[in-house]
C-alpha positions in Angstrom: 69.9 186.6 131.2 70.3 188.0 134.7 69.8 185.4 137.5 68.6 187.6 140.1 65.7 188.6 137.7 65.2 185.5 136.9 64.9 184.3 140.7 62.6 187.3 141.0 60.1 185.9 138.0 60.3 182.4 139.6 58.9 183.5 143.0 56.0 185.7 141.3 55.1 182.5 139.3 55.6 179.9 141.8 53.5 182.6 144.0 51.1 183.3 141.5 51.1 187.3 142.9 53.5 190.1 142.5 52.3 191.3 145.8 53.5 187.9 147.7 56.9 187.8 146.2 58.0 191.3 146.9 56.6 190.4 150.3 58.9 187.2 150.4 62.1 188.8 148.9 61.4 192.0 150.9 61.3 194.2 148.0 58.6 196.7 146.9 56.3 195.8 144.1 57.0 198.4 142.1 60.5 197.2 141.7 59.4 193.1 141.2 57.2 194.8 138.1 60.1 196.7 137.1 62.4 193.4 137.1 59.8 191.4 135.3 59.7 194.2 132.4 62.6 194.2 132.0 63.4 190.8 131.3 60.0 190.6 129.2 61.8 193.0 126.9 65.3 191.1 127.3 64.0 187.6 125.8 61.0 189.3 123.8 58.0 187.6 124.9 55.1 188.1 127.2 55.4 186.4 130.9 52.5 186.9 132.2 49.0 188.7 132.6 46.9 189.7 134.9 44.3 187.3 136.7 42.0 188.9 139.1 44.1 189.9 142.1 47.1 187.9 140.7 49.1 186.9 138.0 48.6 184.1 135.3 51.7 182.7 133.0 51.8 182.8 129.4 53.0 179.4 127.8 56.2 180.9 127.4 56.1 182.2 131.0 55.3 178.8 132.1 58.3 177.3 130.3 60.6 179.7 131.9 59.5 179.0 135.5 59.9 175.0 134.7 63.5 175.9 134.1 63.7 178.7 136.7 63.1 175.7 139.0 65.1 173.4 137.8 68.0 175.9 137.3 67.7 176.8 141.2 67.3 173.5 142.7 70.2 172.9 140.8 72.3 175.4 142.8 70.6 174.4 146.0 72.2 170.4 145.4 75.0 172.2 144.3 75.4 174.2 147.9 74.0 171.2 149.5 77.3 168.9 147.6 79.7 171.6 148.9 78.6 171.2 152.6 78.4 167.3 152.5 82.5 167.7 151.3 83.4 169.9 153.7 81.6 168.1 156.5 83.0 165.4 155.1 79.4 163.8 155.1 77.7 162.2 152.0 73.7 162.1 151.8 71.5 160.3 148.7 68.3 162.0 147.8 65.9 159.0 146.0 62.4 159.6 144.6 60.5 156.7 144.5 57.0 155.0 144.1 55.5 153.3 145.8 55.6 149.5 145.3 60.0 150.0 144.9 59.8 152.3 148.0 57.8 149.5 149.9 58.8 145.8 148.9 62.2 146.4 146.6 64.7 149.1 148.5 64.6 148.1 152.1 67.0 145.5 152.2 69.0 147.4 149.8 69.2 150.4 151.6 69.8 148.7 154.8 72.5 147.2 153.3 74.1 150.0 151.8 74.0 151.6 155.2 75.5 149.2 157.2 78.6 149.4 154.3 78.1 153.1 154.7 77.0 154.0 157.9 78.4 157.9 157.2 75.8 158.6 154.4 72.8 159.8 154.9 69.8 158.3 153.3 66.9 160.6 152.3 63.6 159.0 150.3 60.3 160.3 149.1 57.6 158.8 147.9 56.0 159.6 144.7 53.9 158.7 141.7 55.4 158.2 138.8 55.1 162.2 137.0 56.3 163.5 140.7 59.4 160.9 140.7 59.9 162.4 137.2 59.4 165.5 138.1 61.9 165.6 141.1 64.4 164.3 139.5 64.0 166.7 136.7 64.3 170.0 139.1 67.4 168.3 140.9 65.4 167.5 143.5 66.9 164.3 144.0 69.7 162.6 142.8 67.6 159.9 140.9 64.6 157.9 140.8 62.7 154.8 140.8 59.4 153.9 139.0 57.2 150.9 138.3 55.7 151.8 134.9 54.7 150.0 131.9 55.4 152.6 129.3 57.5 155.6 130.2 60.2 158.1 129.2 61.2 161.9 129.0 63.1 163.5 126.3 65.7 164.3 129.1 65.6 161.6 131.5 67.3 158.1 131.2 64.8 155.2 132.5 67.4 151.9 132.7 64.8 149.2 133.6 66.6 146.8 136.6 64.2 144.0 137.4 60.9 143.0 136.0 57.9 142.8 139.1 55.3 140.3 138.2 51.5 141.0 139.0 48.6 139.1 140.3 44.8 138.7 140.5 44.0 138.1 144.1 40.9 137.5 145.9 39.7 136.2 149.5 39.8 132.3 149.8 36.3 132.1 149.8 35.9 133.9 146.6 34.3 131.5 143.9 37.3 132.2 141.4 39.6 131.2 144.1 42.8 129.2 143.0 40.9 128.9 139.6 42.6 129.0 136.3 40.1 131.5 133.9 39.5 133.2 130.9 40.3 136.9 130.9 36.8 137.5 129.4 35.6 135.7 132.7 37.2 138.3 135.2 35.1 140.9 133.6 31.9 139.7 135.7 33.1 139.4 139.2 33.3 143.0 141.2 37.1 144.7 141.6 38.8 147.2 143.4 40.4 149.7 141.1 43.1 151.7 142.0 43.1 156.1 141.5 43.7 157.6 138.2 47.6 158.2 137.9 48.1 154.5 139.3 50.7 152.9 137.5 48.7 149.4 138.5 45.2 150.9 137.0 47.5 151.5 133.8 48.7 148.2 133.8 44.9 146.2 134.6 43.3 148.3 131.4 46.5 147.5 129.0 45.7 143.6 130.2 42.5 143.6 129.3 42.1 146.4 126.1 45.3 143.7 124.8 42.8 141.3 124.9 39.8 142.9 123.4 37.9 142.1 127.0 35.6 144.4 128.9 36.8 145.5 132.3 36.1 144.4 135.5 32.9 145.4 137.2 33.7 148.4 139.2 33.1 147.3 142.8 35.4 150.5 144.5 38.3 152.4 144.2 41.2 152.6 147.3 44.1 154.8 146.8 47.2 152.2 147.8 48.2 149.1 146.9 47.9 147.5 150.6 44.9 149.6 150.6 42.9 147.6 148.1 44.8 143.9 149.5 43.2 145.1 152.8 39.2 145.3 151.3 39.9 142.0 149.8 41.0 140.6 152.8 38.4 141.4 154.2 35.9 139.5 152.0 35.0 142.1 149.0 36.1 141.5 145.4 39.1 140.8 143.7 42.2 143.0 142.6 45.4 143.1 140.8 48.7 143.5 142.9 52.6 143.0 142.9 53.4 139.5 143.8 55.9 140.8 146.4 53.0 142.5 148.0 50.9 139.4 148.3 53.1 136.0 148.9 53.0 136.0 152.7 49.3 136.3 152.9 49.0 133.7 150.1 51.1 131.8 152.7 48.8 132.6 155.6 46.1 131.6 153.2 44.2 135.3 153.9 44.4 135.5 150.0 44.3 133.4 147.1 45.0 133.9 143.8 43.7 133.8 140.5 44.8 132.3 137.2 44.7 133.8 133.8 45.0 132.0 131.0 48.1 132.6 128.7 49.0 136.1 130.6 51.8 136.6 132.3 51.5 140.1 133.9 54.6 142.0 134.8 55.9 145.7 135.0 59.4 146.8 135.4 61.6 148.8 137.9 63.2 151.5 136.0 65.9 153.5 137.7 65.2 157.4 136.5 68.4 159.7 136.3 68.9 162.7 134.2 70.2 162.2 130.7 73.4 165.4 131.2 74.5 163.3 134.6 78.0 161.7 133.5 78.8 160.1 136.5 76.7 157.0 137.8 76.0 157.3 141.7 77.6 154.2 143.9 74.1 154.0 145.4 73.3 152.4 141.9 76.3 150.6 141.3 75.4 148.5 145.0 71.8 148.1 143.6 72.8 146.5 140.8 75.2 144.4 142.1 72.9 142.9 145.2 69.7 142.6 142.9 71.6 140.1 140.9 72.8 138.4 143.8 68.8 138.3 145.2 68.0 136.5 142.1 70.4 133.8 141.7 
């Protein structure tokens, strides 16, 4: 397959118009039809049709761009790894969600800074299919998730440290520093987090385990300090990290409540791709100072 054709299909699909990409490559129209054709006929298969003023992928069009991607990201970190060496200059590219990105790698990357004060640190922040995602198309070098049940036929999730959950509400609350029945959290009003939440995941595996209705639907805030904020302030009750939570537990702005027999955790995974051979000393220093954190 010729790469230059194939870098020409990529841009008309990641465009979505023929017209666009002969604009961006600066290359007549004509020709990017010709090139598409042509490689049509090369692999046997239909790319794509005509939608309207633009183009629309066939499944086997879309399955090509996913690895057109992929294929030149992976020459773009390539490039990228080849300037670091000769610039003598190393940089880590980490995809991350949010609760790691927020309470678990701070101190970690600080600390691998000050060790390695000549690498450059880059992270993103992600849901969980975007983390997956990125590290997929060599965005980054690797990722990190909070998820209850994951995995990717090509990725490797190595779960690291296990996060545990709680039900918090204001002090006022009447549930406050209670011990309940699941069944009885399924009266009082919560705040849900969006669809895609690894924590709104989590709250219905807790209570479909269990056989209990959900919570009464009170609101939905997009954000994990987000929805600590509205209870905070007074409204409801929601489920949150424990690392997120302790120091206004402290400040007694929040209390908690306790389940009965349910201990609620999730797991940090760290996401690399399954053909990487090498592990990244980024890792390696993760490891090491997570075990330290917890003895």
């Amino acid at each position: 397959m010729n790469l230059h054709t194939l870098r020409i299909f990529t841009n008309v699909a990641k465009l979505g118009s023929i017209t666009e990409a002969a604009n961006l490559l600066h290359i007549s129209q004509p020709a990017v039809t010709a090139q598409i054709r042509k490689l049509e006929r090369e692999i046997g298969v239909k790319l794509i049709t005509g939608k309207g003023r633009g183009i629309q992928l066939t499944s086997e069009g879309e399955f090509l761009y996913q690895q057109g991607l992929r294929l030149f990201h992976l020459e773009e970190q390539i490039d990228e790894k080849l300037k670091t060496f000769l610039e003598k200059k190393e940089r880590v590219q980490i995809a991350s969600s949010y609760i790691s990105t927020n309470y678990i790698l701070p101190p970690i990357i600080a600390g691998y800074k000050l060790e390695n004060p000549d690498v450059d640190v880059y992270v993103s922040l992600g849901n969980v299919q975007s983390v997956e995602h990125r590290v997929l198309n060599y965005e980054v070098d690797f990722g990190f998730v909070v998820q209850s049940n994951i995995g990717h036929e090509d990725l490797h999730f190595e779960k690291i440290l296990d996060i545990p959950f709680w039900f918090v509400v204001h002090p006022t609350h009447p549930l406050a520093n209670k011990e309940m029945s699941i069944f009885d959290l399924s009266e009082h009003d919560f705040i849900y987090r969006e669809r895609g939440s690894s924590t709104l995941d989590l709250l219905e595996a807790i209570f479909y385990t269990h056989n209990c209705p959900l919570p009464k639907f009170g609101l939905q805030m997009q954000g994990v300090l987000e929805s600590i904020k509205v209870v905070e302030a007074g409204y409801g009750m929601t489920l949150a990290p424990a690392c997120s939570v302790k120091e206004r537990l402290a400040q007694g702005k929040l209390a908690r409540v306790f389940v009965e027999q349910a201990e609620i955790n999730q797991s940090l995974f760290i996401c690399t791709r399954k053909v990487d051979e090498s592990e990244h000393p980024f890792i390696h220093y993760l490891r090491k100072n997570l075990i330290k954190s917890e003895t």
